[in-house]
Structure formats: C-alpha cells, structure tokens
N, C-alpha and C positions, 0 to 999 in steps of 0.2 A: 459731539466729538470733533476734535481738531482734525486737518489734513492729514497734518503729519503721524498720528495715532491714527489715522484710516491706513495710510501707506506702511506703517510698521506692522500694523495687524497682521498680513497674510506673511511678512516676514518670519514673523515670531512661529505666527501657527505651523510655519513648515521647517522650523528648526524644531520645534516641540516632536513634531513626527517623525524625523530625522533623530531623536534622543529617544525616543520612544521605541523604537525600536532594538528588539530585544540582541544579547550580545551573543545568543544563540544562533539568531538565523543569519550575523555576519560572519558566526566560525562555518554554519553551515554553507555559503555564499563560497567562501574562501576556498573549504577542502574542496569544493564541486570545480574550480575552476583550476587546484593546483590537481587532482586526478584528471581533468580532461587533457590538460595543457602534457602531463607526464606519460599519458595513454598514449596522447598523439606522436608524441617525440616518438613514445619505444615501438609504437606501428604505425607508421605511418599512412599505411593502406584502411586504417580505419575512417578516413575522411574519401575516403573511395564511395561512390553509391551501392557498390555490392557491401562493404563495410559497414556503413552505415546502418543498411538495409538488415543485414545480418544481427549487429549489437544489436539494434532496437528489440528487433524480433525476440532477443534472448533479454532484454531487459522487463519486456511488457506484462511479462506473468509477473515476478515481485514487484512490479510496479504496481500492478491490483491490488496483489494483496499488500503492501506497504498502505495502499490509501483506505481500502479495508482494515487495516489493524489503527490508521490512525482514527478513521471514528472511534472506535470503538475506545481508545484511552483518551481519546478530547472527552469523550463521554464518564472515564474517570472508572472505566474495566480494561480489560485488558484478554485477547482470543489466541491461546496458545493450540486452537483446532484447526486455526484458519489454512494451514497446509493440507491436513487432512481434510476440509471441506473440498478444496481443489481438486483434490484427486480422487473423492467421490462422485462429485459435480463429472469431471473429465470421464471418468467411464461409464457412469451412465448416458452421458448424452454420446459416447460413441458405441454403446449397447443400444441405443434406442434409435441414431442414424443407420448403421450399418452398413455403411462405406454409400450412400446412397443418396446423391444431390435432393431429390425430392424432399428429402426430409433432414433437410438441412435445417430449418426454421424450428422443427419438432425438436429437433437434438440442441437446442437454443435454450429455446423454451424449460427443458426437461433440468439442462443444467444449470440455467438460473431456479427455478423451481426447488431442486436440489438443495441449492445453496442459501435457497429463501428457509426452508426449511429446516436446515444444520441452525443457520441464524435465528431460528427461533425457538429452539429446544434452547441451545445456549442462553435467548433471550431472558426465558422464562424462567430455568432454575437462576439465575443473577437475581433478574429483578424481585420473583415471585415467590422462590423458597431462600433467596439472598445469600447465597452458597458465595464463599468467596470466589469470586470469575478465576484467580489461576486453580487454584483445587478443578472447580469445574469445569472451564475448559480444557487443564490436561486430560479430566475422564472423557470428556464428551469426545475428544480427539482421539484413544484408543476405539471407541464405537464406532466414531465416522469411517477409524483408518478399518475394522473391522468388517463393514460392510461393503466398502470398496473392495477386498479384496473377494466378497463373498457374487458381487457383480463381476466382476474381474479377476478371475483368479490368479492370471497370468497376463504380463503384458502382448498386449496385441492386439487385435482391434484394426478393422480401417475408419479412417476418414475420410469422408468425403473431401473428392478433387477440388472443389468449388470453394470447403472452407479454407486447403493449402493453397488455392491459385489465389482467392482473394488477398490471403495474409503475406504473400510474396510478391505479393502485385506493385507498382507504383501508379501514382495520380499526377500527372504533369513533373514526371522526373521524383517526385517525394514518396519515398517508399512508407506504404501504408504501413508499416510498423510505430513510424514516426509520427504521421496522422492519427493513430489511436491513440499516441500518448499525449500527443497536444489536445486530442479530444477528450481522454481522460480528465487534464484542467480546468479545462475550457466548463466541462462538467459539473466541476466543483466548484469554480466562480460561480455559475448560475443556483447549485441546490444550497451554497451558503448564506443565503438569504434567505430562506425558507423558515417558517416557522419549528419544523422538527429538525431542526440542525443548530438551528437556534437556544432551543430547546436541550439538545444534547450537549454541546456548549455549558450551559448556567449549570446543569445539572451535575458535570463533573469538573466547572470550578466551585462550587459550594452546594452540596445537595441539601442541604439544612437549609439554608438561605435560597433555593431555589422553591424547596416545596410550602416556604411560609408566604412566596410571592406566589404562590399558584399554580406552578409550572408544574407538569405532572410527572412526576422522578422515575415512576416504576413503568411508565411509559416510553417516557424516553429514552431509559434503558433499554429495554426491547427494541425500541427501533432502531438504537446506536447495534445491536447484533444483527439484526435483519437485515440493517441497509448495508453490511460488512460482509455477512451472508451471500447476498445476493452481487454484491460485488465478487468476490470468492467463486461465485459459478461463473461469472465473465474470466474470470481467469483459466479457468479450466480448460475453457475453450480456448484460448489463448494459448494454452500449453497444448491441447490437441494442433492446431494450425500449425505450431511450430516443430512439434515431433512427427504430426503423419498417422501416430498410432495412439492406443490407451496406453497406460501404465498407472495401478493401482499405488504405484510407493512412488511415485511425484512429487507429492506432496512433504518430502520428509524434512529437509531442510528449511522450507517457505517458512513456516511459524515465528521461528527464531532470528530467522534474518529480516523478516517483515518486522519484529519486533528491534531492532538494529536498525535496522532503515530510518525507522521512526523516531529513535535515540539520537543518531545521526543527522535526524533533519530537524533537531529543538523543537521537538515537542516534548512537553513535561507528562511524566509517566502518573504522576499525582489527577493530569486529566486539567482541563478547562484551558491548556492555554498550547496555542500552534496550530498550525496547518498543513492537513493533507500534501497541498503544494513540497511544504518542506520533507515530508516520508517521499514522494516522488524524486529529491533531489538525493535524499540521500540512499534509495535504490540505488540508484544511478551512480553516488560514489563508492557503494559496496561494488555494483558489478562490475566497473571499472577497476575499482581497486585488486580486486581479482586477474582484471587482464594486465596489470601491473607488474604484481607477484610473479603470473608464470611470465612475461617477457623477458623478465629480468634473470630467469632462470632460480626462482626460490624453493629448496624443496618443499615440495609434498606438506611433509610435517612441520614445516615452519609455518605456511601460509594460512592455517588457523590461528598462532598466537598474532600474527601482525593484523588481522582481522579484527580481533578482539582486541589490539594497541589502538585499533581504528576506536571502535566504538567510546574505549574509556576516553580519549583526545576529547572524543565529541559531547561528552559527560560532564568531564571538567569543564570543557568551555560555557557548556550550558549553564553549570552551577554558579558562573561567576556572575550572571545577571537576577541572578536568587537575592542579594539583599535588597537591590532595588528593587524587585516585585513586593517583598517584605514591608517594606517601606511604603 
C-alpha cells in the first residue's frame, strides 16, 4: 500500500462515520440543544445550582424509565406497564422501609426485586405464549396498577431521611441528581457490550436472522423485560427520594411519555436500531419542553397538542434516514 492511501485511509474512515450516522440522532442533537438554549432564555434561574439540582431531580424518574422502555424496543417489543411497574416498585419499597434509615438497603432491594419481577411476567407471556407485547403489556399494566393500589391504598407513606438527604445532596458543588444521570450513561456504555445486550440488539433487528445465527430470541426477549423491569424499580425509588412519600398513581403518565422519549431520541420502534443514550436525551427535551410551555404562559389544554407536535417533528425527521437504512 502506498503513503498516500495509508494517509487517506483514516481520512475516509472517519468521513464514513461522520455519513453514517443516522439523520435521527442529528434532529435529536438539534431539538436537545434548541429546548436547553429556550428553557434557559425563558428561566434563567435554571442554571442556578438550586435549579439545576431541582430539574434533574424531576428529570431522573423518566429518565429510567425512558432507558428502560428503550431496551425493551431495541429489543423489537415494546412496555406500556413500565409506569405502572414504577409505582408498584415505589410503594412497596416504602411499605417495606417504613420511614426507617435501617432499612434503607431492604427497601432497595424489595423495589428492584419488584420490578425484576413485573419484568418478568411481561417477559414471559412475549417471549413464551408470544402475546403481542402492546396487547400484553397494556393488561399486565391494569394488574401492576391493581396491586399497587392494594399495597398502597392511598398515598402516603414515609421515607426515609437518608434516601431524601442523599437524593438532594451535592458531591463537590454537583448535585447528586446530575451524578445519577451521567451515571445512568456511563452505565450503558459499559452493559453495551455485553453479550445480552448484544443479543437483544440482533434479535429486534432481524429475529429470523438472529435465531438461524444461533442467538437465542426467546431469551433475549425476556432479558430485554427484566433488565427494563429492574430498571423500573430504580426509578421508583427515584420518585420516592424526590416526593418524600408513596403514591400508588405515579406511575400514570410514565409509560407513554417514556414511550415519546424514545420516539424523540431516534430510536426506531421496529427495534434493532438506537440507543438508550438517545431515550435519555429526549426525556430531557420532553421535560424541558414542558418548562417551556408553562414559562411562556400556554394553557393547560394546549400543552398536550404541542407535546404531541413534539413528538410527530421527531417522527418525521426520523423517517427521513429510512431510505438509506433500506438501502
């Protein structure tokens, strides 16, 4: 090989990467930075450390379940329970702490446990009696929200001091709200390489071509709900740290806005292609986009259609990098 074809080489390769890149996650890119840049304008007190500290805090619950819902469609299903898990997850583990630092760890445990277990009833009817995932997770989502309520009849509930002082705490000036979402990433860079993520991956861009390579489809399936699941009880707790108390109807809008988050952040709903990263970005433009709305003074009843304006924007732009994946 000549010099000069050595020297164009790494040229080429990182214009390739640079075109390669899908026209989704540049509209995604775009709305994240024209909602921060328009947030900032209309409050300016949100670059305040109490600001900050606050947004995040109200960000970090659809932030779980955003990265939760997008396994679960990288994987090529789809968990319209995933709110109702939250707020099963949430009141059991503050039925089972009882406002009582001691058993901080216990009421950890109990609500990921929880939400390992919603993750895998969902699992199973998908993968094992192969129920279409919305059919099934709408029903499984009346039982979750059922039993939460039957834990919880009414909101209320304490938390323990330990898990609000941590979750309002800061680490050298950075409010721990912000540390759990970069550690949320941070998270998924490292479990993306893993064999079962890998796995969930091939299986919902080509399940036919995944299971003739070997790969095990009805597996992976279940682990794309479980590892959702279990994310979903981190959230829970998330939303206790940040309210103080239980509340069994928590959960009621998460589903559908985690399912938007994901829309938002160019992942394709067909499954096999996007990431997590991007559901995290486009929480972030939803609940931003929110503080938007009301700065601006928009009613009430407007701020669902311009919501839903959001999401189809983010729809279209997705669809335009559709011929070239075709291709």
């Amino acid at each position: 090989m000549t010099a000069t074809a050595t020297q164009a080489a790494p040229a080429t390769s990182f214009v390739d990467r640079v075109r390669g890149v899908r026209v989704a996650s540049w509209a995604t890119a775009a709305l994240l930075v024209v909602a921060v840049v328009a947030a900032i304008a209309l409050q300016p007190n949100l670059l305040t450390p109490y600001g900050v500290a606050s947004t995040f805090a109200t960000f970090l619950p659809l932030v779980l379940v955003a990265v939760a819902q997008a396994i679960v469609v990288i994987g090529g299903g789809l968990d319209l329970s995933a709110g109702a898990i939250v707020a099963l997850s949430s009141v059991v583990a503050v039925q089972t702490m009882r406002g009582e630092d001691g058993l901080l760890l216990v009421g950890v445990a109990a609500a990921v446990a929880t939400g390992v277990a919603c993750g895998l009833v969902n699992g199973l009817v998908v993968s094992r009696l192969r129920l279409q995932p919305l059919i099934a997770t709408f029903a499984s989502a009346s039982i979750f929200s059922g039993l939460a309520l039957l834990v919880l009849p009414t909101p209320g509930g304490t938390v323990p001091a330990v898990l609000t002082g941590t979750f309002r705490q800061a680490i050298a000036t950075v409010p721990m709200s912000v540390l759990l979402v970069v550690a949320v990433v941070l998270g998924w860079l490292v479990l993306r390489r893993t064999r079962v993520l890998r796995h969930i991956r091939a299986t919902g861009g080509d399940p036919a071509a995944s299971y003739a390579s070997l790969v095990p489809v009805q597996s992976s399936q279940l682990a794309s709900y479980v590892l959702s699941g279990a994310i979903c009880g981190l959230a829970g707790l998330a939303v206790l740290g940040n309210a103080g108390s239980g509340d069994p109807f928590i959960g009621g809008d998460l589903a559908l806005n985690s399912v938007a988050a994901v829309v938002v952040g160019g992942i394709a709903l067909r499954g096999g292609i996007g990431s997590p990263i991007g559901a995290i970005a486009g929480a972030i433009i939803l609940a931003l986009s929110s503080t938007i709305l009301f700065s601006i003074g928009l009613p009430t009843s407007w701020r669902a259609l311009a919501a839903g304006v959001v999401v189809i924007l983010a729809l279209a732009l997705s669809a335009l990098g559709a011929p070239r994946r075709r291709r």
